[in-house]
Backbone as CSV, one residue per row, in Angstrom:
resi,resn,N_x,N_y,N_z,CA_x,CA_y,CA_z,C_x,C_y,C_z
1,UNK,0.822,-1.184,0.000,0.000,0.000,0.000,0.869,1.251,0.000
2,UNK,1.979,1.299,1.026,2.788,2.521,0.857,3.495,2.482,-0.521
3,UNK,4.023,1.094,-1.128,4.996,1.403,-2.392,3.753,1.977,-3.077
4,UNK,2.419,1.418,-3.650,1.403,2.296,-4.725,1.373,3.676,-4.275
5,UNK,1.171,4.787,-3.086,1.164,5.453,-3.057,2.535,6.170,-3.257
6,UNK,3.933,6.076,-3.241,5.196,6.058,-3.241,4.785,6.199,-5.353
7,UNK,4.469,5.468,-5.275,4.758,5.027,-7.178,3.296,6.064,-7.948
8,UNK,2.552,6.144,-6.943,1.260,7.463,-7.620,2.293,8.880,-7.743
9,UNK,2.912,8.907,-6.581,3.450,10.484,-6.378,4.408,10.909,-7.222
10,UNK,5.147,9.604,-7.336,6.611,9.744,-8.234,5.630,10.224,-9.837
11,UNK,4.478,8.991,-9.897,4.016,9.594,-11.444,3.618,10.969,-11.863
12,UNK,3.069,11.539,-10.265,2.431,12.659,-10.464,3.741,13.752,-10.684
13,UNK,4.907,13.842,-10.178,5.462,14.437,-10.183,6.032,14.828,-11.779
14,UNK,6.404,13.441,-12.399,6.856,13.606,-13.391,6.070,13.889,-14.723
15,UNK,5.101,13.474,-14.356,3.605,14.030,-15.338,3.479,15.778,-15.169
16,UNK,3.894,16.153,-13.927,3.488,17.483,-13.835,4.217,18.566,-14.957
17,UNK,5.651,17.951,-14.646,6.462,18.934,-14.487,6.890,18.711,-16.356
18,UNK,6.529,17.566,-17.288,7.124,18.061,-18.793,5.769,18.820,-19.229
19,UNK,4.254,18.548,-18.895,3.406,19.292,-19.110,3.571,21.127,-18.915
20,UNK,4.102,21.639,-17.974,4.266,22.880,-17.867,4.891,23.107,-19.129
21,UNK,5.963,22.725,-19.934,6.745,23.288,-20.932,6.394,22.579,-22.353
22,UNK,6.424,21.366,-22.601,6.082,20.750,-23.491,4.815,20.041,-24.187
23,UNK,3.630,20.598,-23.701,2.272,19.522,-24.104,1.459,20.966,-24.541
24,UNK,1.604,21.893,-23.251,0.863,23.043,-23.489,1.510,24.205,-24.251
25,UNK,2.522,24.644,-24.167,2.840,26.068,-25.206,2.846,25.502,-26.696
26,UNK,2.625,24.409,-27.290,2.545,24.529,-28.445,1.408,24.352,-28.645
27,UNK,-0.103,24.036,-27.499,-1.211,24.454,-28.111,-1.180,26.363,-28.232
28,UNK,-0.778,26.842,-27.589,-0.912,28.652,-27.613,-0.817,29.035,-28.606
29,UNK,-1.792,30.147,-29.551,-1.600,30.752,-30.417,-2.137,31.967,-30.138
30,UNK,-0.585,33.050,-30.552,-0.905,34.365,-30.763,-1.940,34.793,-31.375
31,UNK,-2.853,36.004,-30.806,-4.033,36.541,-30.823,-5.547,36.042,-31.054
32,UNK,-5.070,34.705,-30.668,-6.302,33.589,-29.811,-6.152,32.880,-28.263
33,UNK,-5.399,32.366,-28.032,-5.579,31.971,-26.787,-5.526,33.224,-25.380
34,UNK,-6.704,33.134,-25.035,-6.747,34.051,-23.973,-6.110,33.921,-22.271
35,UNK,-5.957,34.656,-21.609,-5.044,34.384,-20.576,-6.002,33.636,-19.632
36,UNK,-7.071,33.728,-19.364,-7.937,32.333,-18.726,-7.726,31.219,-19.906
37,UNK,-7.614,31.304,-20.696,-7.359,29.304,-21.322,-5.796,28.945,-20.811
38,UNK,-5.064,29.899,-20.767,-3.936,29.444,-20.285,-3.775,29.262,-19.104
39,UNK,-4.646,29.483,-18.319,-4.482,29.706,-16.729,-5.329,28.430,-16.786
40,UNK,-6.037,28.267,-17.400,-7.004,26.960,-17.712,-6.165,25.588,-17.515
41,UNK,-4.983,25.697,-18.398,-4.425,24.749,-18.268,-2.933,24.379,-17.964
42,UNK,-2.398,25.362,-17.274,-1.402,25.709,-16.560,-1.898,25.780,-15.136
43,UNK,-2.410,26.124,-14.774,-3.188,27.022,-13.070,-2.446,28.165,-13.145
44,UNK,-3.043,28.301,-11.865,-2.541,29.580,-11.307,-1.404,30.013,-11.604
45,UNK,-1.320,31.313,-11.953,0.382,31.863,-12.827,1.271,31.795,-11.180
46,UNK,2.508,31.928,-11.615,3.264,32.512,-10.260,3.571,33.511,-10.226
47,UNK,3.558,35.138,-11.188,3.587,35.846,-11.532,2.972,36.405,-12.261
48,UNK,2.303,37.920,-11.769,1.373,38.560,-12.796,2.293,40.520,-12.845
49,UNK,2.811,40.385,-14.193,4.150,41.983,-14.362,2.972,42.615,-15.019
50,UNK,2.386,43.996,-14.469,1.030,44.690,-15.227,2.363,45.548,-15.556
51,UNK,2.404,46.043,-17.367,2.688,46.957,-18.193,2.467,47.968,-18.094
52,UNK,3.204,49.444,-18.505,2.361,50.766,-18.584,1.092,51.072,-19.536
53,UNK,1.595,50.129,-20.569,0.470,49.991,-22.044,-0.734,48.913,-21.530
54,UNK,-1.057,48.422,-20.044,-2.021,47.620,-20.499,-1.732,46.232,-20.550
55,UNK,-0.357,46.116,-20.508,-0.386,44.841,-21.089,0.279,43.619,-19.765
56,UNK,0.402,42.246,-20.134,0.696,41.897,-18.574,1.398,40.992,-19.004
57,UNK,2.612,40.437,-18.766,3.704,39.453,-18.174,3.245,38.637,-17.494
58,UNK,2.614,37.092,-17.847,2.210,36.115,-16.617,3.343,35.230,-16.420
59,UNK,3.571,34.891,-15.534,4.642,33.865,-15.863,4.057,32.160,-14.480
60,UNK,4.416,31.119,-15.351,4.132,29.994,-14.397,5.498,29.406,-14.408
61,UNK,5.846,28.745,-13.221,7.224,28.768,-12.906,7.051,27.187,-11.644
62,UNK,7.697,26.046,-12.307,7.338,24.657,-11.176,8.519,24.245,-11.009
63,UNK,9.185,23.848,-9.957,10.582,23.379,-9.809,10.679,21.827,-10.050
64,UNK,11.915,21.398,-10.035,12.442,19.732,-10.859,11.284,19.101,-9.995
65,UNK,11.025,19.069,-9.072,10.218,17.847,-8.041,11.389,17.508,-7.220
66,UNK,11.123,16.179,-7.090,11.154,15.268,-6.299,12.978,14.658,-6.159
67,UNK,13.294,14.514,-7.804,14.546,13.825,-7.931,15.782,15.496,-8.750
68,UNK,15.010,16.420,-9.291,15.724,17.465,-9.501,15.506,18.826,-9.170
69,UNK,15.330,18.862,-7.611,14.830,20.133,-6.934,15.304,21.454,-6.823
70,UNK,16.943,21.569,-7.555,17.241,22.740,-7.673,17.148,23.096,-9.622
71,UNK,16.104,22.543,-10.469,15.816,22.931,-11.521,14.509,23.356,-11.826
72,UNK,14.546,24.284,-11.953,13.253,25.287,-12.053,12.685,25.561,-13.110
73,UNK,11.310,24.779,-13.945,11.331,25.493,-15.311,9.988,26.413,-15.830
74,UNK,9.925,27.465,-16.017,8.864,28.379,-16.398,8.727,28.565,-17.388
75,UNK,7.534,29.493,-17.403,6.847,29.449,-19.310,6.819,31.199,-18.882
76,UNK,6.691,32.373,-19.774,6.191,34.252,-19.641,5.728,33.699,-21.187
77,UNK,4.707,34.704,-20.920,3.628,34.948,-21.539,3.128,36.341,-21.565
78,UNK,3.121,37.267,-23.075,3.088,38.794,-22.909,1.564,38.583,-23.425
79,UNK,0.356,39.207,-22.618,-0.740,39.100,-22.993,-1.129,40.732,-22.920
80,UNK,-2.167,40.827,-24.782,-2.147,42.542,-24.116,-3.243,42.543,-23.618
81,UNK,-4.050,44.134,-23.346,-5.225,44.637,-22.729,-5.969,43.867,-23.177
82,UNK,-6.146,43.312,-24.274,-7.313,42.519,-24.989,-7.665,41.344,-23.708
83,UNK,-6.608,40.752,-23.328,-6.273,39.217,-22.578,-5.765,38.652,-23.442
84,UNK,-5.906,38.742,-24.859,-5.384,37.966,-25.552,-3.646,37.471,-25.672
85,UNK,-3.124,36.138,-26.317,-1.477,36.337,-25.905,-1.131,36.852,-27.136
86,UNK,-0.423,37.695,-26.849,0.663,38.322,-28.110,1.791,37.700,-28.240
87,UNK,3.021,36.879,-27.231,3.753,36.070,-27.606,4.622,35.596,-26.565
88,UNK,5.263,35.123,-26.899,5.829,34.106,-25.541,7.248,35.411,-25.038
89,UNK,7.457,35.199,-23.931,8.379,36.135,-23.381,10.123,35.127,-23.077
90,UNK,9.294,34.312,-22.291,10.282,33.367,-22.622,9.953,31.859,-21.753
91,UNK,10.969,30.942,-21.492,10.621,29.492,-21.492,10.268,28.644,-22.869
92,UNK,9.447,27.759,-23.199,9.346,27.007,-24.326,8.813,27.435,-25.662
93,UNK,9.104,27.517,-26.179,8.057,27.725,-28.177,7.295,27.153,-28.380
94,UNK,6.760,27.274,-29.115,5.629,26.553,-29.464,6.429,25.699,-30.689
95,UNK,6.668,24.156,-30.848,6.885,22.981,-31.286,6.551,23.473,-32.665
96,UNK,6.966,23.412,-34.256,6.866,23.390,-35.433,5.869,22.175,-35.551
């Protein structure tokens, strides 16, 4: 019973953490995906930078887990007044 729960956590961990960078920014497309669909499927940002123009810097930011805890990897996201995203700031691309 403890190894299944031991072997749920390890999955969850590692499920979490390539999803932040690799499954989701290459669904994002500039001047459609709005900053609730991304928050949709990211959660909660860890950072919200409000612009002078309006515009906002979100950034989501999850560390290695479990087995690489001093690697930290985040996604920024420049969304303008619209909500809409205008383009990635930095962390992953969107996949060709």
């Amino acid at each position: 019973m403890v190894l299944m729960a031991a072997a749920l956590a390890l999955a969850a961990c590692a499920d979490g953490q390539g999803a932040l960078v690799n499954s989701t920014s290459s669904h994002f497309t500039p001047g459609v995906t709005t900053r609730a669909q991304a928050a949709a499927q990211l959660g909660p940002p860890s950072s919200i930078y409000q612009q002078a123009d309006g515009s906002r810097i979100v950034t989501w930011a999850r560390n290695g887990g479990l087995f690489n805890e001093a690697e930290t990897r985040s996604l920024s996201i420049l969304f303008g007044p619209d909500e809409k995203m205008i383009r990635f700031v930095s962390g992953a691309a969107p996949s060709p």
